[in-house]
C-alpha positions in Angstrom: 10.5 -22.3 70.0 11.9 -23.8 73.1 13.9 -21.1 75.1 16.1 -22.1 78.9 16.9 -18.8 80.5 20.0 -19.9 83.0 22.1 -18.2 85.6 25.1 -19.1 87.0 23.6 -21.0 89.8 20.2 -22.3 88.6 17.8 -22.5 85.4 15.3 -19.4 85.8 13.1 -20.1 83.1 12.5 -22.8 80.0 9.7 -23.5 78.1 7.6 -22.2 75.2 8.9 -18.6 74.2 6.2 -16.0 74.3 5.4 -12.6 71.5 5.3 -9.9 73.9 4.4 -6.6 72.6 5.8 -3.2 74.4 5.2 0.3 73.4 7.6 2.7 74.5 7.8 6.8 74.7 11.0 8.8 74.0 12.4 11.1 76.5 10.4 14.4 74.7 7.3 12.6 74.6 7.4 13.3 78.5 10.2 16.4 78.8 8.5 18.9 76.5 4.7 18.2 77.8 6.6 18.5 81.6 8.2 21.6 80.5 4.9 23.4 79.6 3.2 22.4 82.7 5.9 23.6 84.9 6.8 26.8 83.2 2.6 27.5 83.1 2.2 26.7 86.9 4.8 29.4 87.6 3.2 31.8 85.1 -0.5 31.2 85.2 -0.5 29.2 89.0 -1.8 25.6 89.8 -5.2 25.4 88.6 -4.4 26.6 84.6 -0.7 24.0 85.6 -3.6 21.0 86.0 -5.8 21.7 82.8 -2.9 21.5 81.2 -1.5 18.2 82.5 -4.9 16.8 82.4 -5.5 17.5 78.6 -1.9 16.0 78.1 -2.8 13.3 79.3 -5.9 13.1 76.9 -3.4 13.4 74.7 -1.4 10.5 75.8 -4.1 8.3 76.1 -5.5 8.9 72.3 -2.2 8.3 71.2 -2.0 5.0 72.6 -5.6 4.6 71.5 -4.7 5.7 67.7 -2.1 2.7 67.8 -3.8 0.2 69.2 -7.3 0.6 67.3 -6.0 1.8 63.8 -2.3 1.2 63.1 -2.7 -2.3 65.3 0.3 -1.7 67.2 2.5 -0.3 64.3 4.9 2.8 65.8 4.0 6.2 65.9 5.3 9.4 67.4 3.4 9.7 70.7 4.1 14.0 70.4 2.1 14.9 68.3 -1.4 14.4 70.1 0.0 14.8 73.1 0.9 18.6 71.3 -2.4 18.9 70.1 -4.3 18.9 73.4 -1.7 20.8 75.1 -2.3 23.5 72.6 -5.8 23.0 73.2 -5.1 23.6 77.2 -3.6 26.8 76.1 -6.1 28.1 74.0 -8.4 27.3 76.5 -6.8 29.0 79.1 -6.7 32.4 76.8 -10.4 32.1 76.4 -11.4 31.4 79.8 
């Protein structure tokens, strides 16, 4: 499919349209992760604010992971591992 992108003064693009594939996060998929790690630096202090950031963004990453190997780019709710390993960070911190 042939596309011509134009603006008022010039053409800026035409040629051979393009599939482009974009995976986006919603706004709690980086507010409530954030929220944890700043209300745990102020209650626990920097070093226990950093496992936690850390493991959610383990979190992050095997989300992206679990859409790109098994659902092949399908949607998913990013949250939910991203949850997972922040719980993880917390239990952690309790045992240590």
């Amino acid at each position: 499919m042939d596309v011509q992108v134009v603006s008022p003064e010039q053409v800026l693009y035409e040629g051979e349209a393009k599939m482009v594939v974009v995976r986006t996060l919603g706004g709690g998929d980086i507010a409530f992760p954030v929220l944890l790690v700043s209300s745990t630096y102020f209650g626990y202090g920097l070093p226990s604010a950093l496992l936690i950031a850390g493991l959610t963004l383990v979190g992050l990453i095997g989300a992206y992971w679990i859409q790109a190997v098994f659902l092949k780019g399908r949607p998913m709710p990013a949250l939910p591992p991203i949850a997972v390993m922040a719980l993880a960070g917390i239990l952690l911190l309790r045992v240590i």
